[in-house]
N, C-alpha and C positions, 0 to 999 in steps of 0.2 A: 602106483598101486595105492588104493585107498585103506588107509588102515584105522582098525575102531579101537576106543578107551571108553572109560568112564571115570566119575569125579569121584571112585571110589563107595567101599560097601555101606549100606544103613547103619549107622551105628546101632538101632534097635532093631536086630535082626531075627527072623523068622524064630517064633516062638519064644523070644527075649531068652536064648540063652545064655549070652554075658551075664543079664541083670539080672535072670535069677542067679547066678553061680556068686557076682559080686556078693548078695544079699543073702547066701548061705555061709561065704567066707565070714561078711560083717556079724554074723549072729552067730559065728562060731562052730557052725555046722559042719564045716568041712576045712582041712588047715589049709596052709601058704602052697605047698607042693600040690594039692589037689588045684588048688584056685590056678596055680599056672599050669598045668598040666592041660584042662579044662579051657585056658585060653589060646593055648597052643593048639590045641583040637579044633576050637573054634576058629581061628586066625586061616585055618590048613585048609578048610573048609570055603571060607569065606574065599578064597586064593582060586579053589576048583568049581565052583561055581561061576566064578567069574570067569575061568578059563574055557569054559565047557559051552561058551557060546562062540568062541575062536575072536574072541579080544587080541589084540596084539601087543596093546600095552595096558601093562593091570597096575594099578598106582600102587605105592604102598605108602605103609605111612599112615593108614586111616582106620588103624586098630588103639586101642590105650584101655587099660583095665581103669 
C-alpha cells in the first residue's frame, strides 16, 4: 500500500499567523499565556490541514515559536 508524507508545514504559514503573534508578544501586545495559547491553536491547525488530505504520516517537529 502506497502511503503519503510531507517534509512538514511552511514555517510562514497562511496569513503569517505565528509572525504576527511572535511580533505582538515582542512589542508587548499580548502576554506569554496568549503567545502559547495562539501557538497551540496554530500547531492544531497546522496538524488538520495536513491531515485533511489523508496523509498517513504527518511529521512533527516542524513548529518552534
Amino acid at each position: 500500500m502506497l502511503q503519503a508524507t510531507n517534509l512538514g508545514y511552511p514555517p510562514l504559514s497562511w496569513q503569517r499567523g505565528l509572525k504576527k503573534t511572535r511580533e505582538q508578544f515582542w512589542s508587548a501586545r499580548i502576554c506569554e499565556q496568549d503567545l502559547l495559547t495562539r501557538a497551540v491553536t496554530l500547531c492544531k491547525q497546522h496538524w488538520l490541514v495536513q491531515q485533511q488530505p489523508g496523509l498517513q504520516q504527518i511529521p512533527s517537529n516542524d513548529f518552534s515559536l
